[in-house]
N, C-alpha and C positions, 0 to 999 in steps of 0.2 A: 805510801807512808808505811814503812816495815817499823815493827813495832819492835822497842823493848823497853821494856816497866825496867825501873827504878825509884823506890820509893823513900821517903823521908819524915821524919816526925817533925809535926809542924809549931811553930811557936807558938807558946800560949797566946801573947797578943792577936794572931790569927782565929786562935778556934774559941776564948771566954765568951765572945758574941752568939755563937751556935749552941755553945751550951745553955745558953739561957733562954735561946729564943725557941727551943724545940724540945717537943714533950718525948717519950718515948713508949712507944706501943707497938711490942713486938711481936704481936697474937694479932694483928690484921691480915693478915698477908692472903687471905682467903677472900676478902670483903670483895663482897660483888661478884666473885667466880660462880655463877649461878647454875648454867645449865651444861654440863659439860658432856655434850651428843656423841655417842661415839660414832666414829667411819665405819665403813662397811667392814672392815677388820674385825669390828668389836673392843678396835681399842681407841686412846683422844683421840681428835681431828688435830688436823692440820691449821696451823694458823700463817695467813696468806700477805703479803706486802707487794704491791709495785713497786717494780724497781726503774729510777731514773739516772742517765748517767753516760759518760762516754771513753774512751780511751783518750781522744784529740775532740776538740783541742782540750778539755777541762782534766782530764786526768783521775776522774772517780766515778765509781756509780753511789746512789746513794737510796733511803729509803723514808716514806714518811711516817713517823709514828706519835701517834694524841694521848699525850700526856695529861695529869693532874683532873680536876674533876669539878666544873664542867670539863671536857679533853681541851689539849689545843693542839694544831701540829709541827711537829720539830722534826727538821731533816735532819738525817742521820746518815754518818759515811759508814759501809759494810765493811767489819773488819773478821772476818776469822781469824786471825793474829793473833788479836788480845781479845781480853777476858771480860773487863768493866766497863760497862756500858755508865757515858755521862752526855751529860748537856750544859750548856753554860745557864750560871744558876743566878738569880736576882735571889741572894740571900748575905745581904747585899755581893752586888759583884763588887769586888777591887780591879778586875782588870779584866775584861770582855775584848774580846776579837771581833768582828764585820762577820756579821754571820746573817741569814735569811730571818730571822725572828727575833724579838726582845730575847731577852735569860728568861729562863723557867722560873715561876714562881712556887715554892713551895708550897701545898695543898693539906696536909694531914701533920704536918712539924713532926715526923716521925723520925729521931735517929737510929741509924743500927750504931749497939754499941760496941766498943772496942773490943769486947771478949766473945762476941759472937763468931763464929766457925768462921764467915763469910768475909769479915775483916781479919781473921787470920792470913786465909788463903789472897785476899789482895797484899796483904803487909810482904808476903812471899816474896822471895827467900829468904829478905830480912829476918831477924829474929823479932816475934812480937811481944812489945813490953805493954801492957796498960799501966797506967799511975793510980788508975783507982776503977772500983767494981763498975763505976755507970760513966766511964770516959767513953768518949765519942769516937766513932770510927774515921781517922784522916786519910787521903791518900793521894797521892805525888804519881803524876805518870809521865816519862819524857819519851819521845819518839823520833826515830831515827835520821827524821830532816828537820830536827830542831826544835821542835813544837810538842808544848806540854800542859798538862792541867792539873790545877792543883786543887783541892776541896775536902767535903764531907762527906760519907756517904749516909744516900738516907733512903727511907721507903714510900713510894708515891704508887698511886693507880695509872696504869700503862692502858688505855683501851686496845682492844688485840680483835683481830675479825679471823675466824675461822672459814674454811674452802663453804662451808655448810651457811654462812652469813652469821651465825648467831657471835655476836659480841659479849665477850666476857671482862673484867676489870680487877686484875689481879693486881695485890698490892708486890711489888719489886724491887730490889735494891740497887740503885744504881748511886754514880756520883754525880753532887752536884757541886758544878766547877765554880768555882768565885776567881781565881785566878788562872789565868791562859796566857800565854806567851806561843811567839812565831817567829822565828829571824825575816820568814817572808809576808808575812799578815796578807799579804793581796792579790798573793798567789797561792793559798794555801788554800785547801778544799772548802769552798761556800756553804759550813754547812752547822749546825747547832751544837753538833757533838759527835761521836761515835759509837757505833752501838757493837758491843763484846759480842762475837760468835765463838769465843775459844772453847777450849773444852775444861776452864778454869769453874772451881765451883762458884765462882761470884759471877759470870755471865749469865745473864737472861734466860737462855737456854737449859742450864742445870738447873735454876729455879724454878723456869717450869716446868721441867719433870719432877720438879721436888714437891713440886705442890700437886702432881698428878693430871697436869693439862693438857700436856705434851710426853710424846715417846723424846729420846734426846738427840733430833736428829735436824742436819740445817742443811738445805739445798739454793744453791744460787743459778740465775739463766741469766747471763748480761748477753745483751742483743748486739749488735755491731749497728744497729740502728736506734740507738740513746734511750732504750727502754730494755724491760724484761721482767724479772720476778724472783722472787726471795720464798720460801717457806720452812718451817718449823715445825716436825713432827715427819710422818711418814705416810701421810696418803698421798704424797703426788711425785715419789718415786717413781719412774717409768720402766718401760721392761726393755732389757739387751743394755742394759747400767755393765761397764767393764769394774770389776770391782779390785782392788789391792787391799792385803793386812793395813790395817793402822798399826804403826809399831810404837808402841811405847816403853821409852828410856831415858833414863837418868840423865846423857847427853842433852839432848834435844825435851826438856819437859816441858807439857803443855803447849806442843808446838803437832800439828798435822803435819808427821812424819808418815811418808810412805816407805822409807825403809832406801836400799838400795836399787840402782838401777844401770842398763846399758844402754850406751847412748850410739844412735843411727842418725846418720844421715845418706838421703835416699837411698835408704834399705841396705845400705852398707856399714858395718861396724866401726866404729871409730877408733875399738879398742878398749876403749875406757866403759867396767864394769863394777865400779865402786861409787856410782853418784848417789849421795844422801841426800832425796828430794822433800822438798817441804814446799805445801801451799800455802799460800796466804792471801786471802782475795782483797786487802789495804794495801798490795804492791803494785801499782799500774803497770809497771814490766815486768819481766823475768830478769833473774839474776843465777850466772853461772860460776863456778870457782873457774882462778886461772888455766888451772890443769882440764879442766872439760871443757874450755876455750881454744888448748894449747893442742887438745886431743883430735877435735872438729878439725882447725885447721894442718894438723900435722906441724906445724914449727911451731919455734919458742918466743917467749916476749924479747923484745919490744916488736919485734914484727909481727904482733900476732896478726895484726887485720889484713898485711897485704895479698896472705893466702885465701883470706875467708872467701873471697870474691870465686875462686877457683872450685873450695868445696861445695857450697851453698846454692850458684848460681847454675841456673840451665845454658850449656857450652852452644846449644841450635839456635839461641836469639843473644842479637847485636847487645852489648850492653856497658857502659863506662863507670866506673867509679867519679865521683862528684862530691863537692862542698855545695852541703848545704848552707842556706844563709839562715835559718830558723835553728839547727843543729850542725855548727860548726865542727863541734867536736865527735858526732857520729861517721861512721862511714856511712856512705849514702852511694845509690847508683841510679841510672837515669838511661833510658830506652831511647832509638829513637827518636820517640815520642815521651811527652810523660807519661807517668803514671795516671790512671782517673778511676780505679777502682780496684779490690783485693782482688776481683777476678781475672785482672790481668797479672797479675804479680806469679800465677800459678803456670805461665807461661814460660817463666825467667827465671823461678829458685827453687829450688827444693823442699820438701816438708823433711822438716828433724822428729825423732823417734823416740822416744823413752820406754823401755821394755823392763819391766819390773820383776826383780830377783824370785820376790815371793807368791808371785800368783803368777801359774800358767795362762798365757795367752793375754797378759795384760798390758798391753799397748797404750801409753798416750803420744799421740798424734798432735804434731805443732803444725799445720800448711803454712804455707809464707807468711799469709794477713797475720799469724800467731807469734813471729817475731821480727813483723817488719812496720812499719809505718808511710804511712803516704803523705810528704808534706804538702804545702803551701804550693811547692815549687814544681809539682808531680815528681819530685824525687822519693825512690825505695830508700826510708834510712832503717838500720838495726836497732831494735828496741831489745837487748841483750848486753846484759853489762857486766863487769865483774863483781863478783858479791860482796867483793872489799868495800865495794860502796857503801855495803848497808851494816858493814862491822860483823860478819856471818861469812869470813873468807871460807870456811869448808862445808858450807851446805848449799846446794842449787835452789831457789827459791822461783819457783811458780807461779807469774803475779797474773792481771785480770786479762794483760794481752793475751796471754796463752788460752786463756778462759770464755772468750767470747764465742758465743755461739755453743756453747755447750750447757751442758747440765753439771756442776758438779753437786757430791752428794757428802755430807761428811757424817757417818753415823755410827755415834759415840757409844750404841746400846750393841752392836756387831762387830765392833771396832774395826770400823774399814773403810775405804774411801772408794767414789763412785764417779765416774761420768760416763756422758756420749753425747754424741751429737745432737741437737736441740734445735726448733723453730722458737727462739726465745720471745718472739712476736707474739706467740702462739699459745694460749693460755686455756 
């Protein structure tokens, strides 16, 4: 799900209900953050999440987090994309989606209001108008495969578990959704809402450095085996992390820009030394511009893919191009035998290369499993598509295939971005 916000002022008949039903107390935001231990650093700890989740068949990973007070818990899909974190909201809903839990009930009726910093930066790029001094904060998010939510934002207690066990209950602002729409409702991620890793100041993560809980820094481990780990802050960094600048630009804003790059396939240049990479861990695949499709294979569209076979693939094992019957429209290839795990895949194709303009020695490594899928059918398909898909024709976009089995590290306080190789089982 690649993310882009567009936002809308919402009709008064929508929001006269929320104003009446919610007080506004904008001095809690501390309440209950009680003991805040520091890490062996000396500076906050880390706060720690299970990650559950898969590439195939589901298409997400996702994370639990206990809301309101007493808590309860709401799955949440992992976006560093975007910025607002929401849940579908019982205030009342108008139009909820199939999700794992009832809607959130609201707990403390806390609005953040319309002239507060934090509803500015969601209103972004829009220009923000309030109508009046204590107007309520709305906001409109649509996403790239269709699916959107609409609401208020407001401030509830998040219960949060640090690596050290101590639980702390900081008040936070997120949305809460009354309105969700889906073109696909029943294939769309199973899940409560989406929780904002951006580097947007209305995310979770700048909030809690704002309130001094957290360093501002978010690391994911998805497992290839339907598990891993999420964390927040900076104690569980590991050591031999390859590190890249974060570049931040007016193009690309608020977006995990690693800047430029050159692209290899087995360990040979493809030429192409202009890729603007961007992560985003709410993308299930990776997404490439035509030109670094065009570059990999050496020819032009429309034939791009009858070459791929040639770059990609290991020329010492048997191997055909095939239709898949699960992914008609990928190319797909087939062994001998089928396919029955990533470890055979490293037999038959190549690992692709990203070598980063701005940091010596910065290599990110794709092996096969990082842009190939194993269907139903034991067929290899391509999970690499062109980024016209996602409306982002000139940026190469990064999604969780690529990401599995690694560490990545996004840290807003150094401005740079991290991984390496990970036992994401392994905690």
């Amino acid at each position: 799900m690649q993310f882009i916000k567009t936002l809308s002022y919402l009709l008064p008949l929508l929001t006269t209900t929320f104003q009446r039903c919610y007080a506004n107390a904008n001095n809690n935001h501390l309440k209950d953050v009680k003991t805040l231990t520091s890490g062996t650093s000396g500076l906050p700890p880390t706060i720690f999440f299970l990650v559950t989740g898969n590439i195939y068949p589901d298409g997400y990973y996702y994370v639990t987090v206990n809301l309101g007070d007493p808590p309860k818990p709401y799955e949440f899909d992992i976006d560093t994309g975007s910025h607002l974190t929401w849940v579908q909201c019982d205030a009342p809903c108008q139009k909820c989606l199939r999700a794992p839990n009832p809607p959130y009930k609201p707990v403390t009726r806390t609005l953040v209001e319309c002239e507060d910093p934090l509803c500015t930066a969601i209103q972004w790029p829009k220009t923000h108008h309030c109508e009046s001094p204590d107007a309520q904060c709305d906001y409109y998010l649509k996403y790239v495969d269709g699916g959107s939510s609409l609401g208020i934002v407001i401030r509830d207690p998040f219960s949060l578990q640090y690596t050290n066990g101590t639980v702390i209950k900081p008040h936070l602002a997120f949305g809460c959704g009354y309105h969700q729409s889906h073109p696909n409702p029943t294939t769309r991620p199973y899940v409560d809402g989406i929780l904002g890793l951006g580097m947007g100041k209305e995310s979770i993560l700048s909030q809690l450095q704002q309130l001094g809980i957290i360093k501002n820094v978010v690391g994911h481990c998805l497992s290839s085996q339907r598990n891993g780990y999420l964390f927040l802050g900076d104690e569980m960094i590991p050591e031999g992390v390859v590190w890249t600048p974060m570049v931040i630009t007016d193009e690309l804003p608020k977006r995990y820009y690693l800047g430029v790059a050159e692209l290899y396939v087995a360990g040979v240049t493809t030429g192409k030394k202009d890729l603007r990479i961007v992560f985003d861990s709410a993308s299930t695949y990776t997404f490439f511009t035509r030109e670094t499709v065009n570059a990999m294979i050496h020819i032009h569209y429309p034939k791009t893919w009858l070459q791929l076979e040639e770059d990609i693939r290991d020329n010492f094992h048997a191997i055909d191009t095939v239709v898949d019957e699960e992914f008609p429209l990928s190319v797909c290839w087939r062994g001998s035998t089928p396919f029955r795990s990533n470890h055979e895949l490293k037999h038959f194709f190549k690992p692709i290369v990203l070598s980063f303009e701005n940091a010596q020695n910065s290599w990110f490594e794709m092996d096969p499993e990082a842009y190939l899928l194993i269907t139903k059918q034991g067929n290899a398909c391509l999970r690499i598509f062109y980024s016209d898909d996602i409306g982002d024709p000139a940026i190469n976009l990064i999604g969780d295939i690529s990401f599995v089995d690694k560490v990545i590290i996004y840290d807003n306080v150094n401005h740079r971005i991290g991984w390496g190789p990970a036992d994401c089982n392994s905690i």
